[in-house]
N, C-alpha and C positions, 0 to 999 in steps of 0.2 A: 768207377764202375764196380758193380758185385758179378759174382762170380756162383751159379745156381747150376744143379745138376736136376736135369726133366729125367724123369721116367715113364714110359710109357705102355701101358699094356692092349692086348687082345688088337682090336682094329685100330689103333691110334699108333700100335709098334708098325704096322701095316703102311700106316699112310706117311711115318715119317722114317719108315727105312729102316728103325733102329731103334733099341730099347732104354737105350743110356743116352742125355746127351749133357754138354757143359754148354749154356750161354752166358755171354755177358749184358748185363742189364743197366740201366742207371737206377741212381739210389733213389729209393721213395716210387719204384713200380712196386704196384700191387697185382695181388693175383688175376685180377678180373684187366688190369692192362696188360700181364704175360698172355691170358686169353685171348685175347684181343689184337697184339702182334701174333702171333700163332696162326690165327685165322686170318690173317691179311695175305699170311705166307703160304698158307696149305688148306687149300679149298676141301678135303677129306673132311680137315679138322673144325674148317669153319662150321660144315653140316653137320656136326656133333655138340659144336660149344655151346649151347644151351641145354645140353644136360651130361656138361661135363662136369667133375666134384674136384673140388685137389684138398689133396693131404700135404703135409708138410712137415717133415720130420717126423713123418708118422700119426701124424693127426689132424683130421678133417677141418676146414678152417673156412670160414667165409673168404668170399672173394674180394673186399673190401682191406683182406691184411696184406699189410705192407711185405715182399720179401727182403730177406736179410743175405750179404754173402756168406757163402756157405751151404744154403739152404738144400732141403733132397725134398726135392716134388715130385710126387705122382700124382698121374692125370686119372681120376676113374671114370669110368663109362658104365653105365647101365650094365647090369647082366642077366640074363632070363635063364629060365631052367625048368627042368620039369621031371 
């Protein structure tokens, strides 16, 4: 198992309670299977996952990379402004 810390901002700290979280994952999930269980588990988050982005370590990554233990993800969402 890895050991990954989610962060979540705006509507997504909203729909899972909380801004920090630690999961455990197996080795060789990629970012687009953490999407993936996420939205199985929180219908919020399923309504967003197609235009969700993640960063990892601080930088934007296809959904296709592998996560490593350790890792600090954030989820971004859209933001509008004006």
């Amino acid at each position: 198992m890895i050991v990954v810390t989610l962060r979540f901002f705006s509507v997504l700290r909203e729909a899972f309670g909380a801004g920090v979280v630690e999961v455990e994952l197996d080795p060789g999930t990629t970012g687009s299977g953490l999407i993936e269980l996420l939205a199985a588990n929180n219908e919020d988050f399923a309504a967003l996952q197609s235009v969700v982005r993640l960063a990892i370590n601080d930088e934007y990554v296809e959904l296709d990379t592998p996560l490593s233990d350790g890792d600090d993800i954030a989820f971004i969402t859209p933001v509008s402004g004006g």
